[in-house]
Every structure is written in C-alpha cells, then in structure tokens.
N, C-alpha and C positions, 0 to 999 in steps of 0.2 A: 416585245419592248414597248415599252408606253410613248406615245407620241410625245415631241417634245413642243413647246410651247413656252415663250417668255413669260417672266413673273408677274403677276398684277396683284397692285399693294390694295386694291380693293378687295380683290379674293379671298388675299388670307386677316382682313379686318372684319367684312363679314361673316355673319352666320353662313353654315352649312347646314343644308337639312336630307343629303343624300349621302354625302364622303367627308371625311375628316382626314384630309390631307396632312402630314406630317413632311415626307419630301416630294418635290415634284420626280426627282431624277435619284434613284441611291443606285450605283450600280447597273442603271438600265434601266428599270424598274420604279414606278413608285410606290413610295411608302404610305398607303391609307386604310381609312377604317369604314367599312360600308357601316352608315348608321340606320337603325331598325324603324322598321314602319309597320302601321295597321292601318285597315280599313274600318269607321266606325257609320254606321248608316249610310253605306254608301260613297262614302270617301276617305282618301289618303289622309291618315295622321300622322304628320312625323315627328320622330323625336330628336329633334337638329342639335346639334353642337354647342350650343349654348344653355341648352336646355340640361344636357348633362353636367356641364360647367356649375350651372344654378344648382343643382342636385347635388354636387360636389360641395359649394361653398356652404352649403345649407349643412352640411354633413360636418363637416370643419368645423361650424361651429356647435351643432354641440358635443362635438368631442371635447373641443376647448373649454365651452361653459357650462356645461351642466356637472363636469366635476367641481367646477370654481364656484358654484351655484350650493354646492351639497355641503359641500368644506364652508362658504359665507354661514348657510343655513344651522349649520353645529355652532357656529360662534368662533369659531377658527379664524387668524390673524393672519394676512396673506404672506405667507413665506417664500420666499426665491425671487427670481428676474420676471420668470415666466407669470405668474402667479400676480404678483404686483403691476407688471406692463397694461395685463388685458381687465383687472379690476380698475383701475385708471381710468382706463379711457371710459368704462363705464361712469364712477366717479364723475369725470369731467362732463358723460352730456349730462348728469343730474344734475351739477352742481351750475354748469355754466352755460348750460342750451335751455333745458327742463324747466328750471325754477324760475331765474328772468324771465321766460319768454311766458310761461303758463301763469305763474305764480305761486307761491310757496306752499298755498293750501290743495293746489290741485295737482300740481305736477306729480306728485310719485302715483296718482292714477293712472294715467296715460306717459310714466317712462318705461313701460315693457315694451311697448310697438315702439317709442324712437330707439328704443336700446336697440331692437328688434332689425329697425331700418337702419341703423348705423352702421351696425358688426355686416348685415349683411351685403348694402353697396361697398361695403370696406372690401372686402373679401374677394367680391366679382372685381373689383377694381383691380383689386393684386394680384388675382389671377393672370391677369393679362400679360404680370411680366414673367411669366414662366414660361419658357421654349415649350411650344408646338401646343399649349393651353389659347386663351383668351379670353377679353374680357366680355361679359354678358352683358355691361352697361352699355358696352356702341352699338348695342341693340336698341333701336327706338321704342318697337316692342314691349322690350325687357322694363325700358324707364318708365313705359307708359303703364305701363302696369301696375309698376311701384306708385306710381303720383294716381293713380285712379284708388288704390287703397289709401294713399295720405289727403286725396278729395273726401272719401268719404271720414276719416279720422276730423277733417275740419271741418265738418259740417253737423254728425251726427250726435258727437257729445255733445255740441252745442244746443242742437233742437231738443234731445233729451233735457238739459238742463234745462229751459226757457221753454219750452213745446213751441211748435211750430208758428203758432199764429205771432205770439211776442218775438220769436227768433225772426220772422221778415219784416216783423215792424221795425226790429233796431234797423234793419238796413232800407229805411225810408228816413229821406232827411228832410225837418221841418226848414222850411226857408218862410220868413214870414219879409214881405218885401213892404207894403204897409200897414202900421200897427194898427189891430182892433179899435175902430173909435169909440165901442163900450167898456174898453177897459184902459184904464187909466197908466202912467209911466210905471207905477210902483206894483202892481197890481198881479202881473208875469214872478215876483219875486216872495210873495207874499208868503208862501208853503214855505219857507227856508226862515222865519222866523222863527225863534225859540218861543216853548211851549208857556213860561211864565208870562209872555206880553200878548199870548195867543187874542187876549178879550180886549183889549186896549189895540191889539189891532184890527180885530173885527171892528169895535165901535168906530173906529178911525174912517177903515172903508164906508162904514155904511155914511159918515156924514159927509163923505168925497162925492161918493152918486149919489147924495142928494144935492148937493153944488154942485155938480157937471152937470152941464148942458146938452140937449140930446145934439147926436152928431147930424149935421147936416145932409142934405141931397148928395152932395158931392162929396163929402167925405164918404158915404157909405157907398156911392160907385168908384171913385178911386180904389176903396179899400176893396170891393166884389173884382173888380179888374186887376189889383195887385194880388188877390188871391188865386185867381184863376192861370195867373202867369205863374206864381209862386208853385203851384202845383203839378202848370206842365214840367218846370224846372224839376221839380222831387221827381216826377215821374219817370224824368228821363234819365237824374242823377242812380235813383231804384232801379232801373235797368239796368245802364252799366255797371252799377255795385252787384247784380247780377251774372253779368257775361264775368266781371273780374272775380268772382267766385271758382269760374271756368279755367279762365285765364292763367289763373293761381297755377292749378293744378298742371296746364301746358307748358307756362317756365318750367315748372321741376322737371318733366319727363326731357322737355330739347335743352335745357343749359347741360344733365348729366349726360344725356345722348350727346352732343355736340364737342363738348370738354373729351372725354373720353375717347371717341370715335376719331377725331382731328389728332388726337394724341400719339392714338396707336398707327392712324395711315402715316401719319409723317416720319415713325420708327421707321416704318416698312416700305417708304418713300425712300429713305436714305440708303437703309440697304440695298433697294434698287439699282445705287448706283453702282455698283460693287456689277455687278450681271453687265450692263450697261456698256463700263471699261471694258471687261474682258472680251466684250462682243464686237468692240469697234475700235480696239488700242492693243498695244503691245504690252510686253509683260510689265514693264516701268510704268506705265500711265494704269496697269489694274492694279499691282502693289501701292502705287500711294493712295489711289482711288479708297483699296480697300484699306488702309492704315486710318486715312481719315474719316473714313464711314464709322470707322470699327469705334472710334474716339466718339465720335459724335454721338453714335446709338448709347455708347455710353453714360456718357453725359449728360445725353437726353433721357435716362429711362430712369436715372436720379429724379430727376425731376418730375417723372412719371409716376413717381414712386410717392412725391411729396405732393404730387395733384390728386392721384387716388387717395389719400387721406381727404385732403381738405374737399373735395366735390363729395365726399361722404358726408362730413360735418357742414358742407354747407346746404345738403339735401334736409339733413336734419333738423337745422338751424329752422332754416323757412320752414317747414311743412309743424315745426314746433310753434313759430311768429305766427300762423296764419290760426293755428289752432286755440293761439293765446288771444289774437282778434278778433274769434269766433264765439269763445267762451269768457271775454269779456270789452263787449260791444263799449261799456260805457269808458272805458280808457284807449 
C-alpha cells in the first residue's frame, strides 16, 4: 500500500520528470505513470511530463491544421463550426496582430512562426484544464524557450534585412546637446528640400558661409565638451537599448510562466481545501467546505479558460510589436 501523504498544490502544478501521478490514494494504491529515461554521454535524460504534454499539443495541432491547410490550399470555402472557429483565429492574428504590428508589406512573411506560436501556447494553455493532463506554460523552461526562439524572430530578420552594422547603428541614439558652430540653424534640414530648388539652395548655403563668422574659442570648446557628454549619454542610452533587447525576450518567458503557473496553483490551492475539512471537521464542515470549493474551481477554471486564450494572443502580440520595432527602426 503506498504511503499516505497530504496533497501539495505545488506537486501536482509542477513538472514531473520521474512519475506522473494521476491519484495519490485509488483503493490503497496509487495511480501513476513511471516516465522513461536515457542515459546520453553520461547522463540522465528525461522525458518529464510536460515534455509529453508539448508532444501531445504539437500532435493536435496538426491533426487540426494541416487538413484545414490542404482544403484553404484547393480553394475550398470553410464549411462547418469546426472549420470556421480554427480559420478565425488564424484570420485574426493576420489581420489584427501581423499586419499592425509588422506592416502590410511584411507581415504575411513572418505569419507562419506567429501562427505557429499562437496555436501552440493556445494549446499547452488548454491542456491544463483537462483532469490529470497540464499545462507546459507553468513551466519556466517551457516559456523560456518559446521567448529564446521569439528573441531570435526579433532580432534576426532584422539584421538580414539592414545587415548588421546599419542594424546596431539604428539602435545608437544621436543626442546633439550643443549645435555645430560650423553649421548654421537651416543647414541639419537641407537634404529634405525638393529636388527643383536643389541649386537655389546650394547657392543660398554657399553665400551663408561666406557671411558666417568662424566660430569662436569658446564656442568650439563648449561645443567639444557638449559633444563628449552627448556621446557618453548615446553610449549608455546604446546599452540599455541593448540589455532591453534581452529584457524583451524575459517578459515573455515570466509574464506566460507566472499568469499560467499562479492560475493553476490557486485551482489546486482551492481544492486543497476540500482534504483540509475532512482532515480537521466533521461531515458538515467538509460537505460545505467541498460545495464551495467545487463552485469556486469552477468559476475559476472559466476564467482559466479565457486567460489561456488571451496570454496566448498576448505572447503573440509583443513578440510580433517587438519584431515590428526591429524591422522598422525608423517608426
């Protein structure tokens, strides 16, 4: 008979990488799944519970899409509930994540991967509300992983596009703190003139410096001294716009870990209480104990239900905003 031991709502929210526990107690007995391991140079691999989850929703989907995918591809008009629900949400991140956030000329390059990241944090998300499954996003892991591939989605088309050297220059900011004393107020604006006054504005400059006056001693060290401050400032500004390139990528992994994770221990929080009563009350105090849990888990798993959507779409959202920032620096 398997030893008995109180429930902890931590155990069954996180990963398993040994036993996949389903009942602590059925009959005497628990109900679990020894999960499988290898050795690879050396050491223990395992393949934890979450990991099959991920395997599972990866599986789901393309049962679901790749027929939805073959039927779009013939030119077929989506027919049924089923059919229309899951073209939809595609629709929606093209139309209203994709195109906004990227722009109309680039987005349908880069909407496989958020298609890709949508359907699949969707999925691990729902998972979670199915008895004795869960969810692979309260895995820190699991999200960090997703945001290390949406790190590289926001960095890589961009250097592609712009190559490297112009890609770090956008993210150097000019701060000019005292103006050029050899260049005159109009003189910063001069390239934005149209091409018909192009000679009428050269002549123009050229009779301004011949009337300007060379700049002084002190103008031209105020101006080397407002430079050199101007430049620590870029410097340091270039750096953090650096680490925030970083940064980017750690909200996504802990806002979907943290939403997710806090969602599911406070289900398994409440049911707790349910054990709780029976273990320190009479039959009266665990009947209501368990009527109002029973309500509550309910209630809450609604809601559950409408936070794994939106932490999906909001995954998508940003890692599409940060990709539309990337790939174009100058908006």
């Amino acid at each position: 008979m398997a030893d008995h031991h109180e429930p902890n709502a931590f155990h069954h929210v996180m990963d398993s990488k040994t036993k996949w526990e389903f009942f602590d107690r059925l009959f005497g007995d628990a109900v679990e799944l020894d999960l499988p391991y290898f050795r690879l140079f050396g050491h223990d691999v395992y393949i934890t519970k979450y990991m099959i989850l991920e395997l599972l929703a990866a599986a789901l989907i393309l049962v679901i899409f790749i027929p939805i995918c073959r039927r779009a591809g013939r030119g077929e008009l989506p027919k049924g509930a089923w059919w229309n629900a899951f073209e939809s949400l595609l629709t929606f991140i093209r139309n209203e994540v994709a195109k906004p956030a990227i722009g109309e000329a680039e987005a349908d390059k880069y909407l496989p991967y958020l298609w890709t990241v949508f359907v699949f944090v969707l999925f691990c998300n729902l998972l979670g509300m199915i008895p004795f499954l869960g969810s692979p996003t309260a895995s820190i892991y699991m999200t960090g992983s997703l945001a290390l591939c949406s790190f590289i989605m926001m960095h890589a088309p961009a250097i592609a596009k712009m190559g490297p050297l112009h890609y770090f220059l956008a993210l150097w900011p000019h701060i000019e703190i005292v103006p050029n004393p050899w260049r005159g107020p109009g003189d910063a604006h001069g390239h934005h003139d149209a091409h018909g006054s192009h000679d009428h504005a050269s002549t123009h400059a050229t009779s301004v410096e011949e009337d300007r006056p060379a700049p002084s001693l002190g103008q031209i060290l105020t101006w080397v001294i407002g430079s050199s401050f101007g430049f620590v400032l870029s410097l340091m500004i270039f750096v953090i716009e650096l680490f925030g390139t970083v940064i980017k990528a750690i909200i996504l992994a802990v806002r979907l870990f943290a939403n997710m994770f806090a969602g599911h221990l406070v289900l398994a929080i409440i049911l707790g209480f349910i054990y709780a009563a029976g273990v320190t009350g009479g039959y009266l105090l665990w009947s209501t104990v368990t009527f109002s849990s029973v309500l509550g888990v309910v209630a809450l798993s609604l809601l559950e239900l409408f936070v794994g959507f939106l932490q999906a779409y909001v995954f998508t959202f940003l890692t599409a905003l940060f990709m539309g920032m990337a790939l174009n620096p100058e908006h």
